[in-house]
Each structure stands twice: as C-alpha cells, then as structure tokens.
N, C-alpha and C positions, 0 to 999 in steps of 0.2 A: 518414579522417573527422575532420573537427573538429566545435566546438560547434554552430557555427552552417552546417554539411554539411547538403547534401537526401539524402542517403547514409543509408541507415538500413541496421542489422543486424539479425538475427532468428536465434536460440539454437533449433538445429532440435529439435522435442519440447516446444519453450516449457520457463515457468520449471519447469514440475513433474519436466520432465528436467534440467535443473540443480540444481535443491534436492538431488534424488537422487544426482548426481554428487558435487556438495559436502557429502553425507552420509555416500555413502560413504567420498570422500576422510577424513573426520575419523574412521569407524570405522581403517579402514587403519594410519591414525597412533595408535590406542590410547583416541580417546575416543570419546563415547556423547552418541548422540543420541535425547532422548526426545520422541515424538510422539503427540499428543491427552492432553498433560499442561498443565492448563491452568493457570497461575502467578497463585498469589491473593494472595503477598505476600514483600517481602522483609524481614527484618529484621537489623541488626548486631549480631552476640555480642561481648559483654565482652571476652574476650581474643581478639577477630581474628578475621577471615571473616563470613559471613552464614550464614542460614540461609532458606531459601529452600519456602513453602509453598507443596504440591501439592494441594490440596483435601482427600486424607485421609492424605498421607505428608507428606513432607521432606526433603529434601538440605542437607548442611551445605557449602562450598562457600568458597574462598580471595576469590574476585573475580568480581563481576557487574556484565556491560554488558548495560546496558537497552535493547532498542533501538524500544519500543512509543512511542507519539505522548506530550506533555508530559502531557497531562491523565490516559491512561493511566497513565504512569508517577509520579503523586503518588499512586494508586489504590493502586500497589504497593508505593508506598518510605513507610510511614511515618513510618518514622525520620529524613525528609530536612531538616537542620538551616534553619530557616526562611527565611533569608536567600536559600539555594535555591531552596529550595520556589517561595517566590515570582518569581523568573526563570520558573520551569517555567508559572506560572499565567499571566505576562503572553504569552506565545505562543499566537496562535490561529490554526484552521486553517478550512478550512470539509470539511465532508461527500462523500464522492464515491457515487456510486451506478449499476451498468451491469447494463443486460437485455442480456444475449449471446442472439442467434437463431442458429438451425441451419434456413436455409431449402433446400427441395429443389431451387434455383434461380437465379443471380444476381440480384441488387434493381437493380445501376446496371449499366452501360454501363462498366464498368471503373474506375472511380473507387474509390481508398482511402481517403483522410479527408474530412468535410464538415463545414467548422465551420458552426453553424448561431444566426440571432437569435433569442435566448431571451423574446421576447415575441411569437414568432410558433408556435416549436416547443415542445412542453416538456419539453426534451433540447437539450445543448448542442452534443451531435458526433458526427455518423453516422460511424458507421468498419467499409468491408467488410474485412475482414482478407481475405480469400482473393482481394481483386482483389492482394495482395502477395505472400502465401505462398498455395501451390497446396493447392485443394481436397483433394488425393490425400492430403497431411497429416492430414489430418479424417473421414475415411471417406467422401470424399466431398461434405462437405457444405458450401453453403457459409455461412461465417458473419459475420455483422454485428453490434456491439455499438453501444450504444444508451447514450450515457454524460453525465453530468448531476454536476453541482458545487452544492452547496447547503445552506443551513444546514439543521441538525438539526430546525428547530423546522419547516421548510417539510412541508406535507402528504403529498407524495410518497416523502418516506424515511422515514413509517410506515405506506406502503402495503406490500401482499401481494403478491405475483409476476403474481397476478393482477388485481387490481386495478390495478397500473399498468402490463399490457399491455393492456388498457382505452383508457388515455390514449394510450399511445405509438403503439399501431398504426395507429390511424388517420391520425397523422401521419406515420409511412411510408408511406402511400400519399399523402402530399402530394410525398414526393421519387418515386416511382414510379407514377403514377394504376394501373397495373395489379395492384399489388400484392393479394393476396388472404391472408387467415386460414388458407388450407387450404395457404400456403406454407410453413407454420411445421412443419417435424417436432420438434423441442425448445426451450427456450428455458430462463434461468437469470436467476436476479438476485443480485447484490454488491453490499455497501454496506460504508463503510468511514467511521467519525466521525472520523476526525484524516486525510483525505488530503492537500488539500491547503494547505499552509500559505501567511498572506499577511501578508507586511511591509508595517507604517505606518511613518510617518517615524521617523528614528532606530532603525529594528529592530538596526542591526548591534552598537549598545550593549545591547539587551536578552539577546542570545544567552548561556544559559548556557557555561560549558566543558565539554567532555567529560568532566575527571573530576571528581568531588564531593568535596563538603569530607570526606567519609567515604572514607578509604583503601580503596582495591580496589572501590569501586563508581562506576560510569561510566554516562554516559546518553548516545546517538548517536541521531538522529531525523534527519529530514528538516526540523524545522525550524531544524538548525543547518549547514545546508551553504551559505548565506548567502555570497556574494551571487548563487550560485546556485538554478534553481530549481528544484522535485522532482525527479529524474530518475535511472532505475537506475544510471548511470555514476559520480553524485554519491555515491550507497548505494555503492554500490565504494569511490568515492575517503573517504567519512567512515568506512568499515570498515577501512580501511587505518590510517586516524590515531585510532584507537581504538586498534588493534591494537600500534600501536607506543606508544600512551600504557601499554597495559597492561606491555607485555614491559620498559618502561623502567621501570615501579615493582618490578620484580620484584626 
C-alpha cells in the first residue's frame, strides 16, 4: 500500500482490540496503564518532572507527552510559557460527529463509502462498513455510520442521539427509498471537538514542535503532522517521532 493506494487494511477486532494489545504489550514491559482516569491538569515542579492531576489523586512523573487536540492541551498545561501557548491557539480544527447504526439488513447494494453534498444531506459520508468487513465480525449485523464534520457552534453537535436520528434517518431513506425505522436494532453517537484539523495559508510556519520550551514535556496532535492529513498511519508515524524525541533527552 501507499498513500495514495485504493488498498485499505482493517485491524481485525477494530481499534479496541489494538488499544488492548498495546496495553498489554506496555504492562509486559513493567509499565501501567491507567483507564477511566480522566487528566485535569499538568503542572511543572521546581526541581524537574511534572506533576500530573487526576481529579482527586496525582502522579508525580519525569516526562509528559500530550497527545489531546491544541485547545485541549492549553486546558491542561498551564504552565505553557506563552510564546507557546500561543502556537497551540493559532491551530484550528473543526468538530467531527458519527451515528453508528446496527441494521438487521443491508441498506446498499454493496457500496462502502458515499461521499455525499452537504446542502442536500445533513451528513457528509454514508459508510457501510460490513459491505468491507464481514457481518460475522459484528454479531451479525450490519453496520453503517453516519459521519458529519462541523463547527462546534452548528446545531447538530448539541443534539441528543435522539434528536439527530430525527434528522438523519430520513435521509437514509433518500439513499435507499426502502429503508424503514424498524430496521435499526441499535444505534450510537461520537462526537469529537478537535477532529479534524484545516491548514490556511502558511500553516506549516505555525506548527508548533514536538517538544516545549519546558524540558520533558512534549505535545503530538494531529494538527502537526503537516503536510499531511489526519490519518492513523500519520498518528503512527508522529508517535514514533515523539518517541525518539523523548528517548534522545534522556
């Protein structure tokens, strides 16, 4: 495969069976992984290291790479010498938000992705996943996700799961006239405020560097992987150059 390959790959278990692999891989090797610990702050101690706040504990900790969106990560680094700071403010991203369906049925005629005009749908990309990867994955079922790019301030990303399956369903029965309500056995909604990042001119002079003026603390995002653009392989490849930014300060 290369970049620009009709080749795609698919990580069988999806990412929740990788996360786990690479969790456990990191227990194996001696460190610890902590989950549903939600990080409200980092700050730097006088003589070296951070200290890193868990809502009612704390980990004191040598070196922290950040790797939540710009605007997230001013949330958390107060300490970020200004000069910084403001790199991290001039990056913007827009909003991503996907209803996943679990129909008891196919919706297309075999079709995987459909990008779709956003002043006709209100959803930018019908995608059956199971016309790619086999039902038998899923228990059976088959699923379509329902995925939309869009500022924060737009109506639909402070809708309720319900309320904008409202909107959206009845425009799946614009790509299927037969589509019915009663086809839907579960459905789900994500939303995400820093997905996807968009370069104006000149972005590649904006880009912070990986590591910050404060020794042992580093920031890796999706909006520095420039001049490409989101994409898991990219999150690979800026983990990688994290990873040896850190082991070189060592």
């Amino acid at each position: 495969m290369s970049k620009r390959t009709k080749a795609l790959g698919y990580y069988v278990g999806g990412f929740q069976a990788f996360a786990d692999r690479l969790g456990s891989a990191v227990t194996s090797r001696g460190g610890r992984v902590e989950v549903g610990s939600e990080v409200h702050e980092v700050r730097p101690l006088a003589g070296g290291g951070y200290e890193v706040h868990l809502g009612g504990s704390s980990v004191t900790v040598d070196r922290v790479v950040v790797t939540v969106g710009p605007r997230a990560a001013l949330g958390l680094l107060p300490g970020l010498p200004e000069a910084y700071a403001e790199q991290l403010r001039r990056l913007r991203s827009l909003a991503a938000m996907t209803v996943v369906l679990a129909l008891d049925r196919p919706l297309t005629r075999g079709l995987y992705w459909v990008n779709l005009p956003k002043r006709v749908f209100p959803f930018l990309a019908l995608v059956e996943h199971t016309s790619y990867i086999d039902r038998s994955h899923y228990g059976g079922d088959h699923l379509v996700y329902l995925g939309d790019y869009l500022p924060e301030s737009h109506p639909h990303f402070r809708m309720s799961k319900d309320e904008l399956l409202q909107v959206y369903l009845p425009a799946v029965r614009r790509i299927n006239p037969a589509f019915e309500e009663s086809w839907v056995r579960k459905s789900w909604l994500f939303r995400e405020r820093e997905a996807q990042p968009f370069t104006p001119l000149h972005h590649s002079r904006a880009i912070p560097p990986l590591r910050t003026p404060l020794r042992g603390l580093y920031v890796a995002s999706m909006s520095q992987v420039y001049p490409w653009d989101r994409g898991t392989n990219y999150a690979v490849e800026i983990g990688h150059e994290v990873a040896r930014a850190v082991l070189e300060d060592v």
